[in-house]
MDTraj code that builds the backbone (N, CA, C; nanometers):
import mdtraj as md
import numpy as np

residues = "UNK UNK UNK UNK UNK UNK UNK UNK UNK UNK UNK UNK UNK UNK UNK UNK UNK UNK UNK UNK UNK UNK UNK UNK UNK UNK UNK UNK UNK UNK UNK UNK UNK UNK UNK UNK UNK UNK UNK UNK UNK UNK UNK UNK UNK UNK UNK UNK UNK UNK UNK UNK UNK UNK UNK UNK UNK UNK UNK UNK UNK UNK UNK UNK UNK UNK UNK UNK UNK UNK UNK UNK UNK UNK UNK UNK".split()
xyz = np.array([
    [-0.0898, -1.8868, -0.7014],
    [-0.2239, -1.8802, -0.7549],
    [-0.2219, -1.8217, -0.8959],
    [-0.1888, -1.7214, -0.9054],
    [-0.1190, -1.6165, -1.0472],
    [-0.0118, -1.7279, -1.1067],
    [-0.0149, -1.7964, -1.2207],
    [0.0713, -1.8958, -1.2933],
    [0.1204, -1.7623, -1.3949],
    [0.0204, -1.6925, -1.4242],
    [0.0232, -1.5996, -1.5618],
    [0.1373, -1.4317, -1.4952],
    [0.2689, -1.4380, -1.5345],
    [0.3722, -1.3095, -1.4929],
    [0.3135, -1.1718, -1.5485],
    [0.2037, -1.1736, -1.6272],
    [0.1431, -1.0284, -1.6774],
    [0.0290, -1.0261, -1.5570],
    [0.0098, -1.1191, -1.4844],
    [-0.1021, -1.1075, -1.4039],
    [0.0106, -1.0871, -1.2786],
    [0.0871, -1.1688, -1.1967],
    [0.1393, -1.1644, -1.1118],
    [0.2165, -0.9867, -1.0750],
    [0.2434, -0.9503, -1.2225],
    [0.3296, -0.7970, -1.2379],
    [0.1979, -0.7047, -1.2228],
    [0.0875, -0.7476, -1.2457],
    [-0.0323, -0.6354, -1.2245],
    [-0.0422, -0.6503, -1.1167],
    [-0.0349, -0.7810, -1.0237],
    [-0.0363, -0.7710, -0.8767],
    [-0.0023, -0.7169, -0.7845],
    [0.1661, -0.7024, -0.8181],
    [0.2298, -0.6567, -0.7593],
    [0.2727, -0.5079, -0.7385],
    [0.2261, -0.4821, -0.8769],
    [0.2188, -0.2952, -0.9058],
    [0.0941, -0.2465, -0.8198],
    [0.0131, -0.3132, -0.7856],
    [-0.1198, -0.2460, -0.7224],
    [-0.0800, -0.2643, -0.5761],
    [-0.0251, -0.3489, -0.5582],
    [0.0002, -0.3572, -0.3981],
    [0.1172, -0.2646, -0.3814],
    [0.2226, -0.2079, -0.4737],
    [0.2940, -0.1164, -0.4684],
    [0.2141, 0.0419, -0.4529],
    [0.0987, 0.0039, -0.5282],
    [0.0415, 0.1520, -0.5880],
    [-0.0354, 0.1927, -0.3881],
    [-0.1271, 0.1098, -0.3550],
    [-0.1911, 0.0754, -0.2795],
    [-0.0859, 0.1233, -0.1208],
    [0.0095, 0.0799, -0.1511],
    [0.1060, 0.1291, -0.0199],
    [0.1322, 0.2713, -0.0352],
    [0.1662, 0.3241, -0.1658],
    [0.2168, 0.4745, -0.1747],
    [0.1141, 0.5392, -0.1716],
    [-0.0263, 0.5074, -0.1680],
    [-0.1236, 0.5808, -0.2142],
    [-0.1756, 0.6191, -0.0650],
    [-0.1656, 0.5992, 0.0147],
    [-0.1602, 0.6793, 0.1886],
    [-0.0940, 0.7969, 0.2078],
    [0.0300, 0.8137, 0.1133],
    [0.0971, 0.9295, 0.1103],
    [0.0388, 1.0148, 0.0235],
    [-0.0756, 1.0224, -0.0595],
    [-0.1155, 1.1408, -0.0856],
    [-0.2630, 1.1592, -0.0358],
    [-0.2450, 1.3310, -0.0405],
    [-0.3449, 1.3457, 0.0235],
    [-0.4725, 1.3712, -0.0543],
    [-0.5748, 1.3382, -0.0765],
    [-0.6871, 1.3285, -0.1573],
    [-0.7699, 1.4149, -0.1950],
    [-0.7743, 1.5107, -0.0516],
    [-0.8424, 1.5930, -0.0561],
    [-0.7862, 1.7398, -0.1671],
    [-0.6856, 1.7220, -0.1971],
    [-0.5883, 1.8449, -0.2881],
    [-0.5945, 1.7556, -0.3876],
    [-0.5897, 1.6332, -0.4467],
    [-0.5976, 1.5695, -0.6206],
    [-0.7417, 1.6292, -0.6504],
    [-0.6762, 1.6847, -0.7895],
    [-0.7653, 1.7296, -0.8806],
    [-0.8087, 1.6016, -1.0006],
    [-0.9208, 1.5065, -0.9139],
    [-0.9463, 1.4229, -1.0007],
    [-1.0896, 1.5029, -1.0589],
    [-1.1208, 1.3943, -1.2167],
    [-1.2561, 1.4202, -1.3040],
    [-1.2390, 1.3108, -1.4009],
    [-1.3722, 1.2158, -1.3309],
    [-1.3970, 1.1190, -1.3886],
    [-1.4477, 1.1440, -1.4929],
    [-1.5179, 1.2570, -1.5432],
    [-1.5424, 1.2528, -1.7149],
    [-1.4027, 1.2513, -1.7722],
    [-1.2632, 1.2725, -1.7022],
    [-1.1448, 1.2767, -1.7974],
    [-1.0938, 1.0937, -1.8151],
    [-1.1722, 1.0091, -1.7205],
    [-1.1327, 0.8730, -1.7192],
    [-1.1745, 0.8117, -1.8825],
    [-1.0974, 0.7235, -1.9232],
    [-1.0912, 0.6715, -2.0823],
    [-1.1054, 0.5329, -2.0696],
    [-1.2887, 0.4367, -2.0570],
    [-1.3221, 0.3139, -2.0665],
    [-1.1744, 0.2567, -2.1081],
    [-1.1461, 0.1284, -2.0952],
    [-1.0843, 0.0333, -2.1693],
    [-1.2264, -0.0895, -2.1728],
    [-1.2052, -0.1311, -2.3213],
    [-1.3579, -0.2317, -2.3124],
    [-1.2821, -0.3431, -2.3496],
    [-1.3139, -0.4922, -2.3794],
    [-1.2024, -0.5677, -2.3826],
    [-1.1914, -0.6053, -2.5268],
    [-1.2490, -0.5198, -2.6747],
    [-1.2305, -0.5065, -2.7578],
    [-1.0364, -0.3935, -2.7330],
    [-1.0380, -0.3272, -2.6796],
    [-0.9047, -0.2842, -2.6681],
    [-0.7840, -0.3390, -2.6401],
    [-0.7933, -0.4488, -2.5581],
    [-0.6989, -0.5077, -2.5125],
    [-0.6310, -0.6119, -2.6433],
    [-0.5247, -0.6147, -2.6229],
    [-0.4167, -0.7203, -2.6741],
    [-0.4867, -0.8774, -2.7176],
    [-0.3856, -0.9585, -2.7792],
    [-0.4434, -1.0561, -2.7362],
    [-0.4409, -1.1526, -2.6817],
    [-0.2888, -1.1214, -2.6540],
    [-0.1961, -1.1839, -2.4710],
    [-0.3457, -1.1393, -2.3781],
    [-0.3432, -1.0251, -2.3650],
    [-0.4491, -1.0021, -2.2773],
    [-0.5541, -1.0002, -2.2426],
    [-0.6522, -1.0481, -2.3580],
    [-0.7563, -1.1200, -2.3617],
    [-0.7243, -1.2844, -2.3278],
    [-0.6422, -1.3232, -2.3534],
    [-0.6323, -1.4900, -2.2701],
    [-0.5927, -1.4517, -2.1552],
    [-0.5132, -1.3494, -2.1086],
    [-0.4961, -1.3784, -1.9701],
    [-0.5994, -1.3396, -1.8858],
    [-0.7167, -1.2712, -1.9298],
    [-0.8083, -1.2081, -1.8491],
    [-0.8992, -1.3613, -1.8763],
    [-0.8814, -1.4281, -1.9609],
    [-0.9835, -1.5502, -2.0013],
    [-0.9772, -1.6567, -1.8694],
    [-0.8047, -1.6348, -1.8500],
    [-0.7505, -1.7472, -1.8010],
    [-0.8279, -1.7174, -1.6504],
    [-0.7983, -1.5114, -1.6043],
    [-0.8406, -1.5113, -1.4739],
    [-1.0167, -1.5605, -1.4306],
    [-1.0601, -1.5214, -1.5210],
    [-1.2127, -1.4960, -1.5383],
    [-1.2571, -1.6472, -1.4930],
    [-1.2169, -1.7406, -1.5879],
    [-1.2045, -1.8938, -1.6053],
    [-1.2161, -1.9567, -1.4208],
    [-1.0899, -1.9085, -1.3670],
    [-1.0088, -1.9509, -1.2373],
    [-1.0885, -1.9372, -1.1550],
    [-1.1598, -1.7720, -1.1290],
    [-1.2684, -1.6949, -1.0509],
    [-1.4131, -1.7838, -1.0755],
    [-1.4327, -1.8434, -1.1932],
    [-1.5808, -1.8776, -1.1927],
    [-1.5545, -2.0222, -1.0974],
    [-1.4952, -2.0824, -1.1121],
    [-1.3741, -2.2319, -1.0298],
    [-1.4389, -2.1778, -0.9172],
    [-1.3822, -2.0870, -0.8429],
    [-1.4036, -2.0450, -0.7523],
    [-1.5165, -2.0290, -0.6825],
    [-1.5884, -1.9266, -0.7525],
    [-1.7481, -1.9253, -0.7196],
    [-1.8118, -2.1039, -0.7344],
    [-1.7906, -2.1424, -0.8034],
    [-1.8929, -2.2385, -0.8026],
    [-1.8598, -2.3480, -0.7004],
    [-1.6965, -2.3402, -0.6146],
    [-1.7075, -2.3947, -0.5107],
    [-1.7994, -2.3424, -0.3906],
    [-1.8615, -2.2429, -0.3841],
    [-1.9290, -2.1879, -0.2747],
    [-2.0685, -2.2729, -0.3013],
    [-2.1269, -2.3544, -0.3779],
    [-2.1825, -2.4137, -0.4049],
    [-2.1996, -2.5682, -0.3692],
    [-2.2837, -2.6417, -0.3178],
    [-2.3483, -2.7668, -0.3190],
    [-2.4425, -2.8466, -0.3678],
    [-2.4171, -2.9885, -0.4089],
    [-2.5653, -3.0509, -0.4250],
    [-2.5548, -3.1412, -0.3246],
    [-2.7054, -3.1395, -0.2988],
    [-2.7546, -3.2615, -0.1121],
    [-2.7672, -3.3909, -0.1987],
    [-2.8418, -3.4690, -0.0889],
    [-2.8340, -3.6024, -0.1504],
    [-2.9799, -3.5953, -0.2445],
    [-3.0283, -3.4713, -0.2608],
    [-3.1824, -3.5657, -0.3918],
    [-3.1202, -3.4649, -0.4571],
    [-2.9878, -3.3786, -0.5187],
    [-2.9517, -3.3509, -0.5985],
    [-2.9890, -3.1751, -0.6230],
    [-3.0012, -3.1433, -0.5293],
    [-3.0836, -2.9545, -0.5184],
    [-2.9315, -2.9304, -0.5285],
    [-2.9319, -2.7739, -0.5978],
    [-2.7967, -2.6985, -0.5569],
    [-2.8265, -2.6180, -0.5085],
    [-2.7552, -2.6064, -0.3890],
    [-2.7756, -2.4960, -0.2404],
    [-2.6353, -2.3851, -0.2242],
])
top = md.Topology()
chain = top.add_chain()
for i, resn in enumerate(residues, 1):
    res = top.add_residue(resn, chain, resSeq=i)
    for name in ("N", "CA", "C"):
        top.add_atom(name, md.element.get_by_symbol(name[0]), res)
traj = md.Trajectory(xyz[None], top)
């Protein structure tokens, strides 16, 4: 599904992250979301603005299969 290896390697790091992340315990991380730092997509690269184009692109594909027109042409 992932053609794009900067997308497939983000995949795969989260499903890495996602397995180790049971081993800590949550209640002791000292998180603070005022210390979190936006990324807006003026920041990004510009490998990485096409590849987010490419995902964005794929996903709308997607959605608009959940979609139909009947026979007098309504989309349902």
């Amino acid at each position: 599904m992932f053609a794009d290896p900067l997308l497939h390697q983000h995949i795969f790091w989260h499903t890495q992250w996602d397995r180790s992340i049971n081993k800590i315990n949550m209640a002791t991380a000292d998180l603070n979301t005022e210390n979190v730092i936006a990324v807006t997509e003026a920041d990004l690269r510009d490998e990485q603005k096409q590849a987010m184009a490419r995902v964005m692109e794929e996903y709308k594909k997607l959605c608009l299969k959940s979609f139909s027109i009947n026979r007098s042409g309504e989309v349902i």
